[in-house]
N, C-alpha and C positions, 0 to 999 in steps of 0.2 A: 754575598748577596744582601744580606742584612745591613751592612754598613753599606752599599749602594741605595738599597733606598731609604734611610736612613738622612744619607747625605742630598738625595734627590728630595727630600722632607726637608731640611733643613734649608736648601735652596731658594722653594716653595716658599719658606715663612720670610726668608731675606726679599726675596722679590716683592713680598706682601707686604713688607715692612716698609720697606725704601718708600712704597707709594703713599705712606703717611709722614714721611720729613719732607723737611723745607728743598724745594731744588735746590741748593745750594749745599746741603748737608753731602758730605765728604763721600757718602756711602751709595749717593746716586750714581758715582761714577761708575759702579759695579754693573748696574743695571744695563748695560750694553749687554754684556756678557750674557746675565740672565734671561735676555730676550733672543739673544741667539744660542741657548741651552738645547741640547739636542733632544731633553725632555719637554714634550708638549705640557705636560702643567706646569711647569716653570716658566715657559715662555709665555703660556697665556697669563699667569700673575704678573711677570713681569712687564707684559703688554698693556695689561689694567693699570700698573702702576706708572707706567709711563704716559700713559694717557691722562693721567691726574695731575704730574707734573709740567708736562707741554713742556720738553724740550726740545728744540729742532733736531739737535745732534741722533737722537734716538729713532725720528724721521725714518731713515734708511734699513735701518733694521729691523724697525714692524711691516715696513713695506716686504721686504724677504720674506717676512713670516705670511704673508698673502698666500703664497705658494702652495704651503703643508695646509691642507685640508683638516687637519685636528687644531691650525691655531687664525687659519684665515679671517673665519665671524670674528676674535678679538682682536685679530687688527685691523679688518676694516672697518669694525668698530670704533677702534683708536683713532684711525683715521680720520673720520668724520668728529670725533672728540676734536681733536686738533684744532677744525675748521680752519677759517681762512689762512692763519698761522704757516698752514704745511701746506699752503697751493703748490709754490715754488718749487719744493722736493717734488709735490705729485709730479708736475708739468715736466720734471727735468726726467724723471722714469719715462713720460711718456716720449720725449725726446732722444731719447737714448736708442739707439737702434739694435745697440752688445747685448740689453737688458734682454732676458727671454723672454717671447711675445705672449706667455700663459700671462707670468709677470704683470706686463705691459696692459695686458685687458683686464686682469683684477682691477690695476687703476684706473682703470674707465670704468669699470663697474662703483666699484667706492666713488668717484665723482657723481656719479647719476643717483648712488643712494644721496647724496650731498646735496645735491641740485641746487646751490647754489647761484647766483648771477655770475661771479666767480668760474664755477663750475663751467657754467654755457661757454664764457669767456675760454676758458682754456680749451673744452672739446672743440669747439668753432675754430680756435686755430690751429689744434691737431688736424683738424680734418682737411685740412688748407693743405697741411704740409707732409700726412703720411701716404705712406704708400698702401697698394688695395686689400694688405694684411691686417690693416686697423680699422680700414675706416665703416665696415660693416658694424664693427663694435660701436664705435663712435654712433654712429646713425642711431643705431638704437638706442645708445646712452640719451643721445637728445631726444628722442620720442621720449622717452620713460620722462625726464625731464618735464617735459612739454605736456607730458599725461596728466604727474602726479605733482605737478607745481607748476599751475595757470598765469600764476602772478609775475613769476620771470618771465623774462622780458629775451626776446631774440633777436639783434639787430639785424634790419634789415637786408644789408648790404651784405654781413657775413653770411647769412644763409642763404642768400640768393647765390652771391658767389661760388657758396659749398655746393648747393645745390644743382650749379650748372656746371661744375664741371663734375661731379658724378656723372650728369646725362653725358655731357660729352663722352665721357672714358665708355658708359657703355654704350653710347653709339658706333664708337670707333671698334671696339670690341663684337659689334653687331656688322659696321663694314667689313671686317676682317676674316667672320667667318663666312661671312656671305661669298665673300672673293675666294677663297678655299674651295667652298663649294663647285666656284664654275669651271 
């Protein structure tokens, strides 16, 4: 037991460490690892550390860490570190349909902390193209948006777009049960 957390100690300081050399230094490559370390403080230093260096590769792997409820705040954190850098990996999670949809809406949520133009840009054309499992999320991603950052801007077309065919789906969804009924 001692030489386990010992070595979970030692991890810790590695993960701490790396996020002070140069990305390029030999010993960042470790840092994959340390972020998907099945100890939660490990992964959150290594989550810190990886958000200082901006590397896309690491992308994927704080994005997993969203999941566990003991390291999610430092990588949605990280996330938004990133900034515009990591749109592309968000946008590709959100496109992924294999991805687990808990997964899937932590990314919409780290987008809407973001709230980015960026940000609107990608929810708008999620919302285009997912099915009725995300797009509550989405909706509200862009409220929160739209709440807490005035300044972005929401094209027109895309929201009007978005916006009518929600109506349509639940009107059709309103035909439907209506015809049930008779």
């Amino acid at each position: 037991m001692e030489r386990a957390e010992k070595s979970e100690k030692e991890r810790m300081e590695l993960a701490k460490a790396i996020g002070m050399m140069e990305p390029d230094a030999p010993l960042v490559e470790k840092l994959e690892a340390l972020i998907l370390d099945v100890s939660p403080e490990v992964s959150c230093y290594a989550i810190r550390s990886a958000s200082r260096l901006k590397k896309a590769e690491h992308l994927p792997s704080i994005i997993q860490k969203l999941d566990n409820s003991k390291t999610h705040e430092d990588a949605a954190s990280a996330l938004k570190e990133f900034g515009h850098e990591a749109m592309g990996t968000r946008e590709a999670y959100l496109d992924d349909s294999k991805k687990d949809v808990q997964l899937r809406i932590a990314v919409i949520k780290v987008l809407a902390g973001i709230g980015s133009q960026d940000a609107v840009r990608v929810l708008l054309g999620e919302l285009e193209r997912k099915t009725d499992e995300l797009k509550t999320e989405i909706v509200d991603a862009l409220d929160r948006i739209r709440s807490e950052k005035p300044d972005v801007s929401f094209p027109a077309k895309l929201t009007q777009k978005a916006t009518l065919a929600i109506i349509k789906k639940y009107c059709q969804t309103f035909i439907e049960l209506h015809q049930l009924e008779s």
